[in-house]
LONU-121992 format. One record per residue (C-alpha): chain; x, y, z; residue number from 1. Coordinates in pm, 1 decimal, padded with zeros to 6 digits. Layout:
<atom chain="A" c1="X" c2="Y" c3="Z" n="NUM"/>
...
END
This chain:
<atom chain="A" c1="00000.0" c2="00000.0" c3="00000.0" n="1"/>
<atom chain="A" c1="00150.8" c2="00306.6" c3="-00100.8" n="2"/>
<atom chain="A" c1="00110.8" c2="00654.2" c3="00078.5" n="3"/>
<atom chain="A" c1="-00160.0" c2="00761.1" c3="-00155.6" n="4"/>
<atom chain="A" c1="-00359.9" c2="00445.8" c3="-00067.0" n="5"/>
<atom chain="A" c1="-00299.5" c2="00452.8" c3="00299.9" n="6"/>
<atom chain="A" c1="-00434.3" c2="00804.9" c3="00281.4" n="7"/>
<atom chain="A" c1="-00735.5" c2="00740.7" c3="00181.8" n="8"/>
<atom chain="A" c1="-00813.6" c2="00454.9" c3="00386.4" n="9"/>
<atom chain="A" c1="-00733.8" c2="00665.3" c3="00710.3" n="10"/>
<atom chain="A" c1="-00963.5" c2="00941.9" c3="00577.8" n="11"/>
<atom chain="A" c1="-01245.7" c2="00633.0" c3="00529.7" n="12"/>
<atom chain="A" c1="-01201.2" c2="00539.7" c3="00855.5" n="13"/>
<atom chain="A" c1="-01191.0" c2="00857.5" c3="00985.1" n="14"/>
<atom chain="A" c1="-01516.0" c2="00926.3" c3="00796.0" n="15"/>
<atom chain="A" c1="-01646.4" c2="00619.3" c3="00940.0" n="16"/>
<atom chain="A" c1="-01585.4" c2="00680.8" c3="01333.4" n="17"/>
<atom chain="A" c1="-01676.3" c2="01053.6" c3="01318.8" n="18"/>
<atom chain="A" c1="-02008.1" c2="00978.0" c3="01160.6" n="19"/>
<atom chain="A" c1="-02140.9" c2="00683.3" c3="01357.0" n="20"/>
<atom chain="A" c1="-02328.4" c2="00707.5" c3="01704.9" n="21"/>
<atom chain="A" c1="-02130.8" c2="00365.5" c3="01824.2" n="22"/>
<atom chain="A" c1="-01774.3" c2="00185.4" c3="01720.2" n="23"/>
<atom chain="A" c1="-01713.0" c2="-00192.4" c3="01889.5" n="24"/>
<atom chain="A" c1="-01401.8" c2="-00283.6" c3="01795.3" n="25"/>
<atom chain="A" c1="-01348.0" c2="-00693.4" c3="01781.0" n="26"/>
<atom chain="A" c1="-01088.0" c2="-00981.9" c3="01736.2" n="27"/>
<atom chain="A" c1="-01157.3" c2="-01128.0" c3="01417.1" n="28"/>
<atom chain="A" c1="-00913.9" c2="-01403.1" c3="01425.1" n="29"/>
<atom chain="A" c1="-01084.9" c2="-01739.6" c3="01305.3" n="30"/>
<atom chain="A" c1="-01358.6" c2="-01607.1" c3="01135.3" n="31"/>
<atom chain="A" c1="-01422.2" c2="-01694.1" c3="00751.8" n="32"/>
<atom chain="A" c1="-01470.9" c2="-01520.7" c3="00433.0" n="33"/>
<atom chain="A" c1="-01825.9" c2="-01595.0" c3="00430.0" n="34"/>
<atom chain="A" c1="-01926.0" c2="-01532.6" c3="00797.3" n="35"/>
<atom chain="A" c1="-01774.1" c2="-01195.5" c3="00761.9" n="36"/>
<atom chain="A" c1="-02060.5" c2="-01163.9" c3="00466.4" n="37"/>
<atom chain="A" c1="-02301.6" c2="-01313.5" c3="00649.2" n="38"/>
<atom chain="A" c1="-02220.0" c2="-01074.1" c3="00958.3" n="39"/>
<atom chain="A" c1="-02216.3" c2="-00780.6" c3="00733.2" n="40"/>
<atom chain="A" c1="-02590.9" c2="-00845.9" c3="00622.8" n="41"/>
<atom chain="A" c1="-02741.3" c2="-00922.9" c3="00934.6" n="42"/>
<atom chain="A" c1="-02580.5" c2="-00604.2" c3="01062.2" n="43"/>
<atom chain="A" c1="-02765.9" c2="-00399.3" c3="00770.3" n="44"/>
<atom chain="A" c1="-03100.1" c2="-00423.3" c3="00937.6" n="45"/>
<atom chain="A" c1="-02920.4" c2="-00173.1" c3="01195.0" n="46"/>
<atom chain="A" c1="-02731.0" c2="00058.3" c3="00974.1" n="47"/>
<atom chain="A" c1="-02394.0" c2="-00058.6" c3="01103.3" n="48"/>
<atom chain="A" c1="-02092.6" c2="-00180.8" c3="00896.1" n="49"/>
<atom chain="A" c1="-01830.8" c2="-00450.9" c3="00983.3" n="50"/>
<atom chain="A" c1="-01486.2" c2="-00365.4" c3="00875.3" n="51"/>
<atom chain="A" c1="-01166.2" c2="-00516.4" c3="00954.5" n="52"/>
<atom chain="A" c1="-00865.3" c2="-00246.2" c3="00963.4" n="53"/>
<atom chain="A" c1="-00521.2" c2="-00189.9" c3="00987.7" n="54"/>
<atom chain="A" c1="-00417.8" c2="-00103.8" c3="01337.4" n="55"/>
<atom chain="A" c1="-00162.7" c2="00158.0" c3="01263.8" n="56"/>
<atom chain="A" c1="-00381.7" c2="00314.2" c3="01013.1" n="57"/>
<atom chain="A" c1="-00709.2" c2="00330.6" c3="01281.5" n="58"/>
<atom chain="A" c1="-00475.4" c2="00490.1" c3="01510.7" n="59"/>
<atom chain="A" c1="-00400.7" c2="00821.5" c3="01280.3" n="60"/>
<atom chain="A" c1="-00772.4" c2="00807.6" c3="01181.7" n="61"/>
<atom chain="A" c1="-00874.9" c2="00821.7" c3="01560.3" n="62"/>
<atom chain="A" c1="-00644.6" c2="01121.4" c3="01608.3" n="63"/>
<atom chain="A" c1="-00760.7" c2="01310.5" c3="01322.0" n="64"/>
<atom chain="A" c1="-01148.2" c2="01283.5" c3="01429.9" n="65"/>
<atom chain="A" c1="-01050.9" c2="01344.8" c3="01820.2" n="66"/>
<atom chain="A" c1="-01135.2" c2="00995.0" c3="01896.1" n="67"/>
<atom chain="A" c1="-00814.5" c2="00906.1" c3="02085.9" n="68"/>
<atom chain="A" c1="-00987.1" c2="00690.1" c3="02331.2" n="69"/>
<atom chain="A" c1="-01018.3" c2="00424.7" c3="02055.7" n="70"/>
<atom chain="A" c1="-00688.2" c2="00355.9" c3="02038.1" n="71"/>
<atom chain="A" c1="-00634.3" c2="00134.4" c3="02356.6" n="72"/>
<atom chain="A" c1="-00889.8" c2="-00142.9" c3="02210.0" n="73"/>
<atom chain="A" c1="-00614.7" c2="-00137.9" c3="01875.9" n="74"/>
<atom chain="A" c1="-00374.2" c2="-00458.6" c3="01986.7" n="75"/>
<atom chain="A" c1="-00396.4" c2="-00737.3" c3="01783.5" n="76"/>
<atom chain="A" c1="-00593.4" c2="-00822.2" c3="01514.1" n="77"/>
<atom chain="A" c1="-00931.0" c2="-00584.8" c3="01469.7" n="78"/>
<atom chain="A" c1="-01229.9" c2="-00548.8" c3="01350.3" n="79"/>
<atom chain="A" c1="-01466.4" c2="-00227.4" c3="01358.5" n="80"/>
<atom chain="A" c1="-01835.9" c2="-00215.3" c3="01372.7" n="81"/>
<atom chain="A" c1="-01962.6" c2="00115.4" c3="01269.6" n="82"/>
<atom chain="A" c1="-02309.7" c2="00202.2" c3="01401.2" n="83"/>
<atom chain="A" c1="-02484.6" c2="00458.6" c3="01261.5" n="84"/>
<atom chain="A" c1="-02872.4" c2="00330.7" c3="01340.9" n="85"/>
<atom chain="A" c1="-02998.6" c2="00134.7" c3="01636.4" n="86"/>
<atom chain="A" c1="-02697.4" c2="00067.2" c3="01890.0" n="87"/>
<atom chain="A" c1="-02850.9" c2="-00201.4" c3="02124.3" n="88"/>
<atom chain="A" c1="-02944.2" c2="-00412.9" c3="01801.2" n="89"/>
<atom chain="A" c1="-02647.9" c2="-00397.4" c3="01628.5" n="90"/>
<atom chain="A" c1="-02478.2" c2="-00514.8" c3="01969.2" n="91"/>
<atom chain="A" c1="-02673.7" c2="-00766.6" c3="02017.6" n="92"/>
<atom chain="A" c1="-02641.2" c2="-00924.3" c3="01678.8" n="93"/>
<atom chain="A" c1="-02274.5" c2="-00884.4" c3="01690.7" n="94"/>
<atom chain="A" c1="-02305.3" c2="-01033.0" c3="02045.8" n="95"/>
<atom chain="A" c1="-02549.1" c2="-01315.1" c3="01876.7" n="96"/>
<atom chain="A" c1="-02299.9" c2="-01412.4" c3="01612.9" n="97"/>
<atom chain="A" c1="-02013.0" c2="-01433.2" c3="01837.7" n="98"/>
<atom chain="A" c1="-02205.3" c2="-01660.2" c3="02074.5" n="99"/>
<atom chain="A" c1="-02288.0" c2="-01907.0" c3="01797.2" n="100"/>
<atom chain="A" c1="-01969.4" c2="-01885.2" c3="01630.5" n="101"/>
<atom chain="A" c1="-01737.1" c2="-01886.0" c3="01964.3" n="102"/>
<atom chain="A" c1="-01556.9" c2="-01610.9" c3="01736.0" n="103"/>
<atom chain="A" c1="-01552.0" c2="-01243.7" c3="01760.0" n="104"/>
<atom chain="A" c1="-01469.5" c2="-01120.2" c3="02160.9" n="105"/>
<atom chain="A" c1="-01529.7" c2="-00760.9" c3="02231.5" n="106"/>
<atom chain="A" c1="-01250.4" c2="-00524.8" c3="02310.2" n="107"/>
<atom chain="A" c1="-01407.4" c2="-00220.5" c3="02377.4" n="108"/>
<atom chain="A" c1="-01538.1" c2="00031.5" c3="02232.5" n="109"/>
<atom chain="A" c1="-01730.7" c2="00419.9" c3="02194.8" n="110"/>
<atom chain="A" c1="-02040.3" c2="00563.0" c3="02222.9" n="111"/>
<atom chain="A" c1="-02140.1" c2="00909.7" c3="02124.3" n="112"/>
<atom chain="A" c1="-01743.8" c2="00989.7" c3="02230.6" n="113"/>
<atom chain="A" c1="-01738.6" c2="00783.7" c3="02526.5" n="114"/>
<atom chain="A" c1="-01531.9" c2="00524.3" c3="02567.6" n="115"/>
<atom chain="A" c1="-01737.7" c2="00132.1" c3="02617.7" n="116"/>
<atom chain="A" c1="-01572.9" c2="-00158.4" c3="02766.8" n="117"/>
<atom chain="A" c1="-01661.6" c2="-00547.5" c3="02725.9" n="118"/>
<atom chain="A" c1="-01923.3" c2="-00572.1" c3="02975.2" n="119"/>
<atom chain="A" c1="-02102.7" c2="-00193.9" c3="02876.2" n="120"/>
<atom chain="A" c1="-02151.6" c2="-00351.0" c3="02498.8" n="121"/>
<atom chain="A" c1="-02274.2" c2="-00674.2" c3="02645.5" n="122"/>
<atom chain="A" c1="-02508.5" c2="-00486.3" c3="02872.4" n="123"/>
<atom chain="A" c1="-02647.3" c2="-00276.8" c3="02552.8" n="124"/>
<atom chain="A" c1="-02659.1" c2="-00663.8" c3="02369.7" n="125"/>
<atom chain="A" c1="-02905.5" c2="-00761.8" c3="02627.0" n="126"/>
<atom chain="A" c1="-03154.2" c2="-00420.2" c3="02572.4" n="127"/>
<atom chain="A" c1="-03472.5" c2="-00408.1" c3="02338.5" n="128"/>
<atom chain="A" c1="-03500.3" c2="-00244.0" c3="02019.7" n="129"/>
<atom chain="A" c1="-03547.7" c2="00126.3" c3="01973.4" n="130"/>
<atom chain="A" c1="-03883.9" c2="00077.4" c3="01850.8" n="131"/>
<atom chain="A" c1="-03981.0" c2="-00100.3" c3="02165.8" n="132"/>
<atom chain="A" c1="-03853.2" c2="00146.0" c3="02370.8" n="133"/>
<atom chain="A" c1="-04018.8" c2="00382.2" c3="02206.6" n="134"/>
<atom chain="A" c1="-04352.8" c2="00186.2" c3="02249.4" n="135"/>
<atom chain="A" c1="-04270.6" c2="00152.9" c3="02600.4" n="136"/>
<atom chain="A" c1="-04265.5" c2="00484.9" c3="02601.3" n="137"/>
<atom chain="A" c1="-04521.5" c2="00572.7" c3="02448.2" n="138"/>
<atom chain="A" c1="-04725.6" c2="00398.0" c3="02686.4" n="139"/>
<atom chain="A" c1="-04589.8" c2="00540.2" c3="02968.7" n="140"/>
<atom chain="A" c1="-04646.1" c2="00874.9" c3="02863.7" n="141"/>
<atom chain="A" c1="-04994.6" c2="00762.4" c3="02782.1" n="142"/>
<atom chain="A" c1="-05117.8" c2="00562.7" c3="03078.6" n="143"/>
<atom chain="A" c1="-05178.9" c2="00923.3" c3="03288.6" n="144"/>
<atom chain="A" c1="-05347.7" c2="01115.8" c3="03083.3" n="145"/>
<atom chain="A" c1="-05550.3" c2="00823.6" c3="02951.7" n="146"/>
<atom chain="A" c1="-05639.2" c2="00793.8" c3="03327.5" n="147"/>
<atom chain="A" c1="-05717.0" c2="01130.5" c3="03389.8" n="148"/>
<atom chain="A" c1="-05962.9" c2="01137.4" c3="03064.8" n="149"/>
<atom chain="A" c1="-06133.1" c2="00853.1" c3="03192.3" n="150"/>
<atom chain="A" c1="-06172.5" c2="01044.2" c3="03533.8" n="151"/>
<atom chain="A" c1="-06283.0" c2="01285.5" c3="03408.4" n="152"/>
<atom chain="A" c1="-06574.4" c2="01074.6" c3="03211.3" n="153"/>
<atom chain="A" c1="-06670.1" c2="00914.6" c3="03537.9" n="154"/>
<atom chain="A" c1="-06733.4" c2="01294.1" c3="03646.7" n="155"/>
<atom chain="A" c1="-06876.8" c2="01441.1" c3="03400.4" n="156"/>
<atom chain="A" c1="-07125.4" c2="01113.7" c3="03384.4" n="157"/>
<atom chain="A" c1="-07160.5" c2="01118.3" c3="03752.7" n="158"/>
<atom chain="A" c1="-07299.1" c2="01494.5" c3="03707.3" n="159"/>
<atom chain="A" c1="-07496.1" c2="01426.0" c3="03383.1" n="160"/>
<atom chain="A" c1="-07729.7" c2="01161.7" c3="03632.0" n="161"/>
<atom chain="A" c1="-07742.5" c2="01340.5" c3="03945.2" n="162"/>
<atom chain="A" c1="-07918.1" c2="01620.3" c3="03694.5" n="163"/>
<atom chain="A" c1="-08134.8" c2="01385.6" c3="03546.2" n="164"/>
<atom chain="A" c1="-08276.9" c2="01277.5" c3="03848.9" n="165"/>
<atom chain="A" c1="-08298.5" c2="01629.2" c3="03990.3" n="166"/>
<atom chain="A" c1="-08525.0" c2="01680.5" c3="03638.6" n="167"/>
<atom chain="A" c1="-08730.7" c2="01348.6" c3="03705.0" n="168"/>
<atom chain="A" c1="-08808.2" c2="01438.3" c3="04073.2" n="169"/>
<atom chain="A" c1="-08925.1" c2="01793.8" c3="03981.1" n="170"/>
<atom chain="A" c1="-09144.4" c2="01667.3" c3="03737.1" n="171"/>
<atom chain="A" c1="-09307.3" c2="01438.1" c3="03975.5" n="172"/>
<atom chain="A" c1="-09365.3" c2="01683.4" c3="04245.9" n="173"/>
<atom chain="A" c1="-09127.4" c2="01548.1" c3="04527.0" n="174"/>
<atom chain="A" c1="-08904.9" c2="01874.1" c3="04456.1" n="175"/>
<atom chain="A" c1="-09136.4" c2="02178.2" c3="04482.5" n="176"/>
<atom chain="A" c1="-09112.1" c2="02404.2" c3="04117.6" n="177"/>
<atom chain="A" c1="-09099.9" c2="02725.6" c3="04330.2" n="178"/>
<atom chain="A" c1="-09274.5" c2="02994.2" c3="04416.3" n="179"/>
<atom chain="A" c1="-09334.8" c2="03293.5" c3="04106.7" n="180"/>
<atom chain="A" c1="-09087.5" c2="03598.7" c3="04228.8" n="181"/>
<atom chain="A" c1="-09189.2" c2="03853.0" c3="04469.0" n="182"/>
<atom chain="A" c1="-09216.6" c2="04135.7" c3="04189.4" n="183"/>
<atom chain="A" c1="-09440.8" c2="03932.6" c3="03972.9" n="184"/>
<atom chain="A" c1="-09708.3" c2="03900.7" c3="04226.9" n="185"/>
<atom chain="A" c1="-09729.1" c2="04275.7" c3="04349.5" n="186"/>
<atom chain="A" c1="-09768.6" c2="04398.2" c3="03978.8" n="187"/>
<atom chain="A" c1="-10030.9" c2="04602.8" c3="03934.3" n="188"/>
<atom chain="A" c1="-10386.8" c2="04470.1" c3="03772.3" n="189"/>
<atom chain="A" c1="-10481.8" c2="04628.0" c3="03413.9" n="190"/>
<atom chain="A" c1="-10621.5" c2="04967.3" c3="03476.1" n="191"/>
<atom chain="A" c1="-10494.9" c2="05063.0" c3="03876.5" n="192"/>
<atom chain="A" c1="-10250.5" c2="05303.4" c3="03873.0" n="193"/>
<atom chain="A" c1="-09917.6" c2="05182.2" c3="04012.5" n="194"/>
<atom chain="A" c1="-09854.6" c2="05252.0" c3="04384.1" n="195"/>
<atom chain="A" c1="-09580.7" c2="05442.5" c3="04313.7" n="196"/>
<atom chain="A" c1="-09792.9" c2="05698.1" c3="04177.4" n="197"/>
<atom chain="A" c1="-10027.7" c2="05737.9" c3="04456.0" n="198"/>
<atom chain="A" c1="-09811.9" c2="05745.2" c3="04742.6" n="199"/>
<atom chain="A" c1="-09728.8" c2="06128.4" c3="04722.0" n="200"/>
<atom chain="A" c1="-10084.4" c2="06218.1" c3="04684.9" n="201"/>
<atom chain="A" c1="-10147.8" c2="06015.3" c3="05007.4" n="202"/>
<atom chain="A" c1="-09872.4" c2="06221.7" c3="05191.0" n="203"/>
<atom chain="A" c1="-09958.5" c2="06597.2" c3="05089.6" n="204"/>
<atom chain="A" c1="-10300.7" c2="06621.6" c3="05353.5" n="205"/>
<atom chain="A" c1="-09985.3" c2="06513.0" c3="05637.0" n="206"/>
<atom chain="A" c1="-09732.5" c2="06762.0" c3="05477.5" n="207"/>
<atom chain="A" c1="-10033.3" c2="07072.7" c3="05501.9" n="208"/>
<atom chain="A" c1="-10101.5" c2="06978.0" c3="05860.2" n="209"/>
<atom chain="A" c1="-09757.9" c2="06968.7" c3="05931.9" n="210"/>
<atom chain="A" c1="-09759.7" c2="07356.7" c3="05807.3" n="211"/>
<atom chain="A" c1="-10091.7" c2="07483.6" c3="06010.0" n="212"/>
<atom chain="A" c1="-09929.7" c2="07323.3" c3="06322.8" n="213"/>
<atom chain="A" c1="-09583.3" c2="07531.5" c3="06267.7" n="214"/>
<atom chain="A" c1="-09794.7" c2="07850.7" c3="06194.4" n="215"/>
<atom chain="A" c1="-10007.1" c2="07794.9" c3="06510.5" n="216"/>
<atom chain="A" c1="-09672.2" c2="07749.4" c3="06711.1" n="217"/>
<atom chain="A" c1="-09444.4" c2="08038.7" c3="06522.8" n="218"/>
<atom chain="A" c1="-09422.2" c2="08379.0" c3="06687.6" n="219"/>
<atom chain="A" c1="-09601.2" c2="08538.5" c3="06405.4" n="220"/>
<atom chain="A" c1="-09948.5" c2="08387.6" c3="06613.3" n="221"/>
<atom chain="A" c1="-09798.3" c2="08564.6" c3="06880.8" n="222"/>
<atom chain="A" c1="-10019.2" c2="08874.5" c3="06923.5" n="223"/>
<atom chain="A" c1="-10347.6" c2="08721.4" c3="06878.0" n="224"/>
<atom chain="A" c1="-10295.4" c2="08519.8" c3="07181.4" n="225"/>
<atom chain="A" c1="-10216.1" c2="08892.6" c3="07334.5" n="226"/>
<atom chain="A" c1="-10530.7" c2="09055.9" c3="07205.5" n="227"/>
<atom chain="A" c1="-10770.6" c2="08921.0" c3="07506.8" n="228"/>
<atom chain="A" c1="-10576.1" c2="09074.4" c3="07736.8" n="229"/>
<atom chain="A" c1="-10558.2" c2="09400.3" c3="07593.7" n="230"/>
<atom chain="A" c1="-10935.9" c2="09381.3" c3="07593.6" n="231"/>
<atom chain="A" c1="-10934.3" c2="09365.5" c3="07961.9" n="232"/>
<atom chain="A" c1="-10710.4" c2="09622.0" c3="08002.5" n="233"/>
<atom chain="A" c1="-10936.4" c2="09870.9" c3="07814.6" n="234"/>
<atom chain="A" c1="-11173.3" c2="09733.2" c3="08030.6" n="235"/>
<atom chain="A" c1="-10995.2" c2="09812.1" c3="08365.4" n="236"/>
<atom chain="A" c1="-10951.7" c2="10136.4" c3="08233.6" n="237"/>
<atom chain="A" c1="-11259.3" c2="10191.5" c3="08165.5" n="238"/>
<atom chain="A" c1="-11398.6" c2="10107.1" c3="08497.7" n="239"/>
<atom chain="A" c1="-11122.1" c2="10344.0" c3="08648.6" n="240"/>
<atom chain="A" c1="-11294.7" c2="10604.0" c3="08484.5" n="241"/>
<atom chain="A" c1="-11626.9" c2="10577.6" c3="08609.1" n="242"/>
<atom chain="A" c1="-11520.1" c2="10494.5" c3="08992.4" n="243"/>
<atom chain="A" c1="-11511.3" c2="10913.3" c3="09068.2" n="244"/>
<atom chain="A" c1="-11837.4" c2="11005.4" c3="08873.5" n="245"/>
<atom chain="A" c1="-12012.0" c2="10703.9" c3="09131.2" n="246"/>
<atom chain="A" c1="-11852.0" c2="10868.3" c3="09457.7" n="247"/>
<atom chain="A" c1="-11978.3" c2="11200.8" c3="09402.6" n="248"/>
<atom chain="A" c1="-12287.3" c2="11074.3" c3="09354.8" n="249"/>
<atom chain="A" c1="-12267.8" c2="10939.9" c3="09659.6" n="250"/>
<atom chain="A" c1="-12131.6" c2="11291.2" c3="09799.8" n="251"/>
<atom chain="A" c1="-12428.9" c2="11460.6" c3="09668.0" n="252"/>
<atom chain="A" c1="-12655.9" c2="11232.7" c3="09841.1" n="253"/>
END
């Protein structure tokens, strides 16, 4: 492989680890020709790709894409799976294959930049499929508010009877109707004035009375109370008068 050739399989690798969401990184000693095909297509159903790479050239790949971690899974002969789709299930058919083969150990590997070891890619083997987490999901997000529509069904049906049986016992008479309002029952007949008219008329005789008894009791009444005794005054006088004429008289005699 000449320099020209080694460059671009670093820059393929490169391309490889910096767009994939997972890299496990195998030993591929013992395995065949055709299981590597037969790998390869079972790993299609995931969007992942099975590679086997030079070490030395993986390692200047890594460091290009900032991927350094990589490089302590690079001893011995190796094998990259690229994941670019569902992570658990291209795990767990690489862990699946290796199980029924007695081939392929994992070394390591990374996950969105993070580094993986054996046991972390075994434990993301043994985890379902994206689209039953997502259903699991799904459902979990569902199962409140499907319960709190249903309670509130049960309420609003709960209501929708307690008013229906209001209604029935109305209409059989055990709940009185009600009595017509207060201001329907004092309206006037057709023809009567309404009371509101006649109430002044009933109050003017009180309001004239009220007058005669403050001019009986203001000091303009004053003097005619007076005028009886001025009349016995004149009176007194008058008698004064005729006293003298009555003792001559009496003189005379």
């Amino acid at each position: 492989m000449n320099r020209d050739q080694k460059a671009v399989a670093i820059a393929e690798i490169a391309t490889h680890i910096d767009e994939s969401d997972a890299v496990f990184a195998v030993d591929y000693r013992g395995i065949t020709v055709a299981q590597v095909a037969e790998l390869r297509a079972k790993l299609r159903e995931s969007d992942a790709t099975f590679k086997v790479v030079k070490n030395s050239l993986t390692e200047r790949a890594a460091d290009q894409v900032g991927a350094e971690s990589l490089k302590e899974f690079l001893a011995g002969p190796t094998a990259l799976t690229f994941v670019r789709g569902d992570v658990a299930t291209a795990a767990k058919t690489v862990a699946d294959y290796a199980r029924t083969t007695q081939l392929l150990p994992f070394k390591g590997g990374l996950m969105e930049g993070a580094p993986l070891d054996i046991e972390q890619i075994r434990t993301l083997s043994r985890l379902p499929s994206r689209e039953v987490l997502y259903g699991q999901l799904v459902g979990v997000v569902a199962s409140p508010i499907g319960g709190l529509v249903r309670s509130l069904g049960g309420l609003l049906g709960g209501l929708a009877v307690a008013l229906g049986q209001v209604r029935e016992k109305k209409e059989s008479g055990e709940i009185p109707a009600g009595e017509a309002p207060a201001a329907e029952a004092e309206a006037p007949a057709a023809g009567e004035a309404p009371a509101a008219e006649t109430e002044p008329e009933a109050e003017e005789p009180a309001a004239e009375a009220a007058d005669d008894t403050k001019t009986a009791s203001s000091p303009e009444g004053e003097p005619a109370a007076d005028e009886p005794a001025q009349a016995d005054d004149k009176q007194a006088d008058v008698s004064a008068e005729s006293q003298p004429e009555d003792a001559e008289t009496t003189k005379e005699d």
